[in-house]
VOPAGU-2260 file (C-alpha; in pm, 1 decimal, decimal comma):
REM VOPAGU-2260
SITE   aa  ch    i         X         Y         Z
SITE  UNK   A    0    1718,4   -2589,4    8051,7
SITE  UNK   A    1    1761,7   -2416,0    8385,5
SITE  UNK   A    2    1433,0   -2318,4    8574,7
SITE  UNK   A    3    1413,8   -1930,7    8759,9
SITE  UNK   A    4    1110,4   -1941,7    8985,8
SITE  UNK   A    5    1064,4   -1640,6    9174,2
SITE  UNK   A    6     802,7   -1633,6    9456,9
SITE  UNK   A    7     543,7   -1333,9    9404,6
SITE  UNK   A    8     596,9   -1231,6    9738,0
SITE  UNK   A    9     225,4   -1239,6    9823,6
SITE  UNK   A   10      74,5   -1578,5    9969,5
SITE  UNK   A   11     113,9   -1800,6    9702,6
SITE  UNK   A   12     186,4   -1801,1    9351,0
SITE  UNK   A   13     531,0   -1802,6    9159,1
SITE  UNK   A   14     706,1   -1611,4    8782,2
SITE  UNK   A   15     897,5   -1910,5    8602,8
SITE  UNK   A   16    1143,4   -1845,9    8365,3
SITE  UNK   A   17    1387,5   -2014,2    8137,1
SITE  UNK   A   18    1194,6   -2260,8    7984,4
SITE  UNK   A   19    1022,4   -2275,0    7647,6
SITE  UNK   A   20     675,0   -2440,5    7631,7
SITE  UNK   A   21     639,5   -2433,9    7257,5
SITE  UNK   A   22     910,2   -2723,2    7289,7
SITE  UNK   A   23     819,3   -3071,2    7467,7
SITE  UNK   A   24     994,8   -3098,5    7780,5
SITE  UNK   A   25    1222,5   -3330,1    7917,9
SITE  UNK   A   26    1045,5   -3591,9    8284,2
SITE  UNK   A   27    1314,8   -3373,3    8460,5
SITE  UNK   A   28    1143,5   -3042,8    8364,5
SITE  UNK   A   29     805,1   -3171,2    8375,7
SITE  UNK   A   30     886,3   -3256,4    8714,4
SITE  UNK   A   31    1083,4   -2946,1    8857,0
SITE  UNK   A   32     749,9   -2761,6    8707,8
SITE  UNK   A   33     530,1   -3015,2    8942,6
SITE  UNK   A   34     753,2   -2935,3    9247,8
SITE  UNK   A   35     719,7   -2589,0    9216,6
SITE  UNK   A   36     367,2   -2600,4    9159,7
SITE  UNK   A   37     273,5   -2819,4    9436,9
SITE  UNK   A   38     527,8   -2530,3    9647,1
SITE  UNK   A   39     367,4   -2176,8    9513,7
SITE  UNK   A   40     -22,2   -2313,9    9399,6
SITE  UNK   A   41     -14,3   -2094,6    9104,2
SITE  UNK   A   42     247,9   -2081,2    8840,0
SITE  UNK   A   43     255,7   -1800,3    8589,9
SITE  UNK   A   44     529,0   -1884,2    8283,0
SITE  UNK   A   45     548,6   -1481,6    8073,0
SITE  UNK   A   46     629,4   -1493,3    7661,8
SITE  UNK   A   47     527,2   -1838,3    7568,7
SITE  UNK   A   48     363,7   -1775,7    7231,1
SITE  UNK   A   49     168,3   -2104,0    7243,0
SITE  UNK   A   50     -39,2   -2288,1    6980,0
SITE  UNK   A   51    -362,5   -2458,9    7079,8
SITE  UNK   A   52    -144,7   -2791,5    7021,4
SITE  UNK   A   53     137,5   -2671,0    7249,2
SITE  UNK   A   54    -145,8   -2544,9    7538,0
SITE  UNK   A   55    -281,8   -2919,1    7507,6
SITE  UNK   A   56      63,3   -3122,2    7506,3
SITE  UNK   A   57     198,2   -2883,0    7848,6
SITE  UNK   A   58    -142,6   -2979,1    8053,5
SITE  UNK   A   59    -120,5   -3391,8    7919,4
SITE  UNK   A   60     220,3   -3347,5    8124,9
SITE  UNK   A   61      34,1   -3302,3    8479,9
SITE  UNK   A   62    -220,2   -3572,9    8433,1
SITE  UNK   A   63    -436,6   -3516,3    8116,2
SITE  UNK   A   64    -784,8   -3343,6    8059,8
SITE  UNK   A   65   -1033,5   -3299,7    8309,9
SITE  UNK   A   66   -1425,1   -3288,6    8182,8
SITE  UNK   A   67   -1523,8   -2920,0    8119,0
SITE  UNK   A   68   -1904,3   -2902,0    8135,4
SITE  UNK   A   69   -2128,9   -2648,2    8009,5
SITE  UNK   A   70   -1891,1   -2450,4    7785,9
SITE  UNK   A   71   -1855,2   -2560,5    7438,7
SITE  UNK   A   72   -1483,1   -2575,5    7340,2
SITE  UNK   A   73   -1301,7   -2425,3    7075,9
SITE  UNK   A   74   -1363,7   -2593,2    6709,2
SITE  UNK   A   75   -1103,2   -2838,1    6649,4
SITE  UNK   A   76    -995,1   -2848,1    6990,6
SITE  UNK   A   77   -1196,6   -3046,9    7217,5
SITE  UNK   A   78   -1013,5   -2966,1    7579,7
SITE  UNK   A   79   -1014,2   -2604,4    7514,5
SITE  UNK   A   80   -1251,5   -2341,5    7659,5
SITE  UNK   A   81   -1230,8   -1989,4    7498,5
SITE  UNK   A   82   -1279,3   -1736,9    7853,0
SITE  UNK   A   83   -1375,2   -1409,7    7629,1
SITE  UNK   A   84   -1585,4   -1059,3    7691,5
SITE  UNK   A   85   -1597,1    -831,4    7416,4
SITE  UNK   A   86   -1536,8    -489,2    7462,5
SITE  UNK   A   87   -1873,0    -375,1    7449,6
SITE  UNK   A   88   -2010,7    -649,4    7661,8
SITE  UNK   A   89   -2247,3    -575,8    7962,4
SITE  UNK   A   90   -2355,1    -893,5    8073,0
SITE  UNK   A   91   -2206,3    -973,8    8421,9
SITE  UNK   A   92   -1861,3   -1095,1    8438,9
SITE  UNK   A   93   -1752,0   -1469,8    8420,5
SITE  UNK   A   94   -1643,2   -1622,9    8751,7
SITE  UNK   A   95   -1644,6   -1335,9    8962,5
SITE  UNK   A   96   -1676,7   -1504,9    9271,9
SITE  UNK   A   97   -1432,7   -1683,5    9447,0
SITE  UNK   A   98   -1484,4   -2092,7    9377,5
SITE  UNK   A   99   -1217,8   -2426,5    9301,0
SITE  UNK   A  100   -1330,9   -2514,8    8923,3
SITE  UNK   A  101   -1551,1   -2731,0    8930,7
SITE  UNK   A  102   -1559,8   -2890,4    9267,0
SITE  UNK   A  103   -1914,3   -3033,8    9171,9
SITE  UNK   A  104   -1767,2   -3294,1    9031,7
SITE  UNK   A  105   -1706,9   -3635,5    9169,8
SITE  UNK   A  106   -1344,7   -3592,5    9128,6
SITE  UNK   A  107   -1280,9   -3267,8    9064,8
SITE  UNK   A  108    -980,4   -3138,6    8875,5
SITE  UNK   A  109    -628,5   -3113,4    8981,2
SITE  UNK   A  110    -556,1   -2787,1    8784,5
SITE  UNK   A  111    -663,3   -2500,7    8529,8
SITE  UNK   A  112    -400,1   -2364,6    8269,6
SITE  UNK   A  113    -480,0   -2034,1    8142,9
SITE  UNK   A  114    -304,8   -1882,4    7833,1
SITE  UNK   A  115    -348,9   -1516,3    7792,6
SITE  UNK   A  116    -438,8   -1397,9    7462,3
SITE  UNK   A  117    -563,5   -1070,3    7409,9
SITE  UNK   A  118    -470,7    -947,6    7731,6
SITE  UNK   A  119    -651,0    -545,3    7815,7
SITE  UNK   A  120    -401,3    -272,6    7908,7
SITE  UNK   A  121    -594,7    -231,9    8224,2
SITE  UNK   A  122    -776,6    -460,0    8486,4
SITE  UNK   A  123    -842,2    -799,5    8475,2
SITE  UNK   A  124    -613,7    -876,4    8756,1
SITE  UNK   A  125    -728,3   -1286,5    8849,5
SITE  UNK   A  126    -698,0   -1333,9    9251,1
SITE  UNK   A  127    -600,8   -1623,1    9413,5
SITE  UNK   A  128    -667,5   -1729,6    9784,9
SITE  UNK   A  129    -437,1   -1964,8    9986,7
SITE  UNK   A  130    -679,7   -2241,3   10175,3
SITE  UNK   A  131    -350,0   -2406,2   10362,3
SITE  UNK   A  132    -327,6   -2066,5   10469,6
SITE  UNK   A  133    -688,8   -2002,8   10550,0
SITE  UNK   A  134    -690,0   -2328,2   10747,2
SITE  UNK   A  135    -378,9   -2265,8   10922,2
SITE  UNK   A  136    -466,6   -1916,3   11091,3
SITE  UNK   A  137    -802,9   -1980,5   11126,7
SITE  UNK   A  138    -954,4   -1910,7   11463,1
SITE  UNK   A  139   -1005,3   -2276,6   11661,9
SITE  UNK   A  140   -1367,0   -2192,8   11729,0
SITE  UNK   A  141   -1450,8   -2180,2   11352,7
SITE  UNK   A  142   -1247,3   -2463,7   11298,4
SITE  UNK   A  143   -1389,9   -2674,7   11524,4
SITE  UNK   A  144   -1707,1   -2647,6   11354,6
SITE  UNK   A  145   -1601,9   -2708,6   11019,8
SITE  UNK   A  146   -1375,1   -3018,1   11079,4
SITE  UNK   A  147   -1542,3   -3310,4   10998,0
SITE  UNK   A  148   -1810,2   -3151,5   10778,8
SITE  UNK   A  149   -1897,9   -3250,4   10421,1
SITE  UNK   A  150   -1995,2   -2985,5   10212,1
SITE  UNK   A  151   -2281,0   -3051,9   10016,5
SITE  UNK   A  152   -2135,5   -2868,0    9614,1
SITE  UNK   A  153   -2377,9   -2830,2    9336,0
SITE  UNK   A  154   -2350,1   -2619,5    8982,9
SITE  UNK   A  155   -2698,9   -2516,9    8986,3
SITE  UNK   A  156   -2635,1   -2148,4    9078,6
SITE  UNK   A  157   -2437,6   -2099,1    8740,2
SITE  UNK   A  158   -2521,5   -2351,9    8491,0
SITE  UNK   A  159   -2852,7   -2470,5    8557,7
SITE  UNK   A  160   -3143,8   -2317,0    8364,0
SITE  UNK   A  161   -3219,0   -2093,9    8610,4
SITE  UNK   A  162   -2889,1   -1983,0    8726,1
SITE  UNK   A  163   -2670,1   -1690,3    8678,0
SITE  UNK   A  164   -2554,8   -1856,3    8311,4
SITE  UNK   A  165   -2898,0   -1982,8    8225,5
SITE  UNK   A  166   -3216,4   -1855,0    8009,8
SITE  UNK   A  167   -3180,9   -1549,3    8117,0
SITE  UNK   A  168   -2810,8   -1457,6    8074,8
SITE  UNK   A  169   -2813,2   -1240,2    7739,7
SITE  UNK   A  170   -2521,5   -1097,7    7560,4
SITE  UNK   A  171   -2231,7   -1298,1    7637,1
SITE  UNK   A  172   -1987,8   -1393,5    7424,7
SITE  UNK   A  173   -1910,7   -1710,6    7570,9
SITE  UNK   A  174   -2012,1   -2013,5    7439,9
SITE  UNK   A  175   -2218,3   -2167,5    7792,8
SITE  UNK   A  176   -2457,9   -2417,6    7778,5
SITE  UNK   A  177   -2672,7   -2426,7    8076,2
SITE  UNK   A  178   -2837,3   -2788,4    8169,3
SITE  UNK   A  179   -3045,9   -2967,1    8452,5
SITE  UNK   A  180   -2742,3   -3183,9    8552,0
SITE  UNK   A  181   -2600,3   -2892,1    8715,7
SITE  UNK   A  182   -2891,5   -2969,6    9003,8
SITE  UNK   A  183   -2694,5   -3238,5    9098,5
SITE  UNK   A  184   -2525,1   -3254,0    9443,0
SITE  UNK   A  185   -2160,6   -3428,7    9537,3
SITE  UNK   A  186   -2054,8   -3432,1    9876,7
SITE  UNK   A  187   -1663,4   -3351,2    9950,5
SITE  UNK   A  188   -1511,3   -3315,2   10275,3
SITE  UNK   A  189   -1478,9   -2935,4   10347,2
SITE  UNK   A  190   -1116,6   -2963,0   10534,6
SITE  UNK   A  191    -900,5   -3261,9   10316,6
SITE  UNK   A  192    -574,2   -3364,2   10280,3
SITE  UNK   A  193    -393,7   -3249,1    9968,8
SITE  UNK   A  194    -388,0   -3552,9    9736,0
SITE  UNK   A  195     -27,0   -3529,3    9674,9
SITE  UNK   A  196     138,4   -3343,4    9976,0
SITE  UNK   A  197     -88,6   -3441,9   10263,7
SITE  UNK   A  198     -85,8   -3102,2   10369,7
SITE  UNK   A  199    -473,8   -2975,6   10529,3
SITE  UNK   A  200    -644,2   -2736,4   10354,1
SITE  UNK   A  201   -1022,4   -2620,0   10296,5
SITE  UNK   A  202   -1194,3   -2710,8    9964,7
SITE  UNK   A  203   -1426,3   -2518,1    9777,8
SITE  UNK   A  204   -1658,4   -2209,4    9896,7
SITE  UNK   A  205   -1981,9   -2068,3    9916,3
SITE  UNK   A  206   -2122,5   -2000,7    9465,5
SITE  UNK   A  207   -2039,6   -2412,2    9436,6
SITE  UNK   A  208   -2061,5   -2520,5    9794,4
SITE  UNK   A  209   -2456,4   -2457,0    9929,0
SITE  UNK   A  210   -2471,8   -2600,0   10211,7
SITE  UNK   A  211   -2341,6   -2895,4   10455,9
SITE  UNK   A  212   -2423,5   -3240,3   10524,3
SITE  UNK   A  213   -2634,4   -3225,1   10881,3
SITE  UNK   A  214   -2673,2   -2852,0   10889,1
SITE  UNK   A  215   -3043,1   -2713,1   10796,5
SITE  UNK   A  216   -3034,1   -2460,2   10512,8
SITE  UNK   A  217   -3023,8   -2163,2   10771,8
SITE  UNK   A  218   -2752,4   -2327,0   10971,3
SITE  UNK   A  219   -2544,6   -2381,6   10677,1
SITE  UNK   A  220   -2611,3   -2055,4   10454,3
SITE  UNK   A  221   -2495,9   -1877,2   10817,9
SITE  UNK   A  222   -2191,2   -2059,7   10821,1
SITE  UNK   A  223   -2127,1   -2049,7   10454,0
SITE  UNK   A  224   -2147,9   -1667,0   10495,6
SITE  UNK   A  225   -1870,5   -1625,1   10751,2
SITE  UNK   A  226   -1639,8   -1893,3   10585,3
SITE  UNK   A  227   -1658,7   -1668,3   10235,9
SITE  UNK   A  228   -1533,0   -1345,6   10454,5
SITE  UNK   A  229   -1287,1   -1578,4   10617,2
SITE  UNK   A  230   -1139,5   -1775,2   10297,8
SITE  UNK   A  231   -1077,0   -1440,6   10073,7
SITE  UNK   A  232    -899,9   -1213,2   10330,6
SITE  UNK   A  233    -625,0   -1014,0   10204,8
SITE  UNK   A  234    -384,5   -1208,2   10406,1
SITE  UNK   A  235    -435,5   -1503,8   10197,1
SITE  UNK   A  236    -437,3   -1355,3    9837,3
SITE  UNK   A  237    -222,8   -1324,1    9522,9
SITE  UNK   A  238    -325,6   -1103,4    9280,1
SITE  UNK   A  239    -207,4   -1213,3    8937,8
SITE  UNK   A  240    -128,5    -948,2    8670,8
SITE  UNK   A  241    -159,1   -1040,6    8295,2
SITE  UNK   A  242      26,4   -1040,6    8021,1
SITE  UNK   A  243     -45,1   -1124,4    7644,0
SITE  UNK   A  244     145,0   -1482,2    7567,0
SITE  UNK   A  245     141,1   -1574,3    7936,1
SITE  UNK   A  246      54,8   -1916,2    8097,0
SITE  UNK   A  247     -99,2   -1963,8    8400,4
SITE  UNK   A  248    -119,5   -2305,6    8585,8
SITE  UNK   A  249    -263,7   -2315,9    8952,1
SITE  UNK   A  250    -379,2   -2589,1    9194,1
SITE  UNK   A  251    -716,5   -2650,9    9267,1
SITE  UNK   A  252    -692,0   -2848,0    9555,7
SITE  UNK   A  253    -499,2   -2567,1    9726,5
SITE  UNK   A  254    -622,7   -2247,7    9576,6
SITE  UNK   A  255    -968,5   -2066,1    9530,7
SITE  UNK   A  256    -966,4   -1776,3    9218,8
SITE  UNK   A  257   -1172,9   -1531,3    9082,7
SITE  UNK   A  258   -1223,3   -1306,8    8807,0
SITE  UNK   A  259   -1159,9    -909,8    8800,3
SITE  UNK   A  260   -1300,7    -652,8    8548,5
SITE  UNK   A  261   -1193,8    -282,5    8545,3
SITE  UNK   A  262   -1155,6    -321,4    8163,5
SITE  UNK   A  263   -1474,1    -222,4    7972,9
SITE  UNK   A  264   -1398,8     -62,0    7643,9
SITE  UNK   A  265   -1120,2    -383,7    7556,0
SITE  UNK   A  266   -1118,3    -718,4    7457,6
SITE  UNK   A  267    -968,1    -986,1    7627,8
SITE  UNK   A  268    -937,5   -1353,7    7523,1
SITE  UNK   A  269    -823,5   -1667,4    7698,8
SITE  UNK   A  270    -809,2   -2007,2    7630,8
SITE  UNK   A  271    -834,6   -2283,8    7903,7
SITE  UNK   A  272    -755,3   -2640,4    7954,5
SITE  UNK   A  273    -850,8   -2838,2    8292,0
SITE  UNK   A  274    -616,1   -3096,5    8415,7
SITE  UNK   A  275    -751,6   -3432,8    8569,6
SITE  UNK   A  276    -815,2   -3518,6    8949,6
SITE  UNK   A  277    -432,6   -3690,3    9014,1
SITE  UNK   A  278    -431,9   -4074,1    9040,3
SITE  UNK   A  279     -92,7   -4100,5    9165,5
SITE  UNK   A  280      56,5   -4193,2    8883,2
């Protein structure tokens, strides 16, 4: 089969055609599909009607699961998270801020696959932000201060008790499980070398990231605060478009995302797989 990738035009993110992921692909595919990934940061892949079994075998190709905490998965399918609002729903929207999944982690995840589902006929746009990008314009005095800094990146504003997806969050039709091991804290180097092409970007954001290593809370909040406006500018963004039976794969080392609404009144369902921090293999 003969790959099509066409660039969106917009700061990252690529359409790739001729390829069908129902089928297991060939190490030459897989690996075209790795090159362009590691080139555009977000790959979308339109008409795929995929099973749960052929969402699972296309992310083993890129380095297998990565741990999804505090969303039960689908039954049956242990490495898939169902992303769903109901039409009527009115509690807040998921992941509406910009963040890198779960950059809490010691070794956070390569990449996110997204298959759309039930897809509204309005809204739900997902945006992507380019952190090569954001690194690579950004003004020397800001990035003076940030190189060198570990960021200090804890769950505990969603998915601990008390956060956003905790006690309190009522009505929602995902499955979240909120926990105290969200209070826990890893530290990652906010500017880092891409584990695979070397090339400097930023990692993470303010919603995960709350604070820095050596800066007191009001230091770091400050700073925090004028990185968010700086990491999401419009310069830096792709805004991705759905379409019912589309996959989406993007790079989490490279990329921050977030959620868009704009369509009460429909359903939409997705279903999610994480792929595992890359060991070089």
């Amino acid at each position: 089969m003969t790959l099509t990738i066409a660039p969106s035009g917009q700061a990252c993110g690529a359409r790739v055609t001729g390829v069908d992921l129902t089928k297991p692909l060939d190490a030459r595919t897989v690996a075209a599909i790795r090159a362009a990934w590691l080139d555009h940061h977000v790959l979308s892949f339109p008409d795929q009607r995929l099973s749960a079994e052929d969402l699972e075998r296309f992310t083993g190709y890129f380095g297998g699961f990565g741990d999804d905490p505090f969303i039960r998965p689908i039954p049956g399918h242990d490495h898939i998270i169902a992303v769903r609002r109901r039409a009527d729903e009115t509690a807040p929207l998921f992941a509406e801020n910009w963040h890198s999944d779960w950059s809490f982690q010691e070794r956070p995840p390569a990449g996110t696959c997204l298959y759309g589902i039930t897809i509204p006929p309005v809204g739900g746009n997902t945006e992507f932000s380019n952190q090569h990008a954001a690194l690579d314009a950004m003004p020397a005095e800001l990035r003076a201060r940030v190189e060198g800094l570990q960021a200090i990146h804890s769950a505990r504003n969603g998915y601990a008790p008390s956060g956003m997806y905790g006690a309190n969050d009522q009505g929602r039709s995902m499955d979240i499980r909120s926990d105290d091991e969200a209070l826990k804290t890893q530290l990652h180097p906010f500017v880092r070398a891409h584990p695979e092409t070397g090339r400097l970007g930023l990692f993470g954001c303010a919603g995960y990231i709350i604070g820095f290593d050596g800066l007191d809370d009001s230091e770091g909040l400050s700073l925090l605060y004028e990185l968010i406006q700086w990491q999401g500018r419009e310069e830096f963004r792709y805004s991705h478009v759905w379409e019912p039976d589309m996959l989406v794969m993007w790079d989490n080392r490279s990329v921050l995302h977030r959620a868009t609404g704009g369509y009460d009144g429909h359903d939409r369902l997705l279903h999610r797989t994480t792929i595992a921090a890359w060991d070089g293999v």
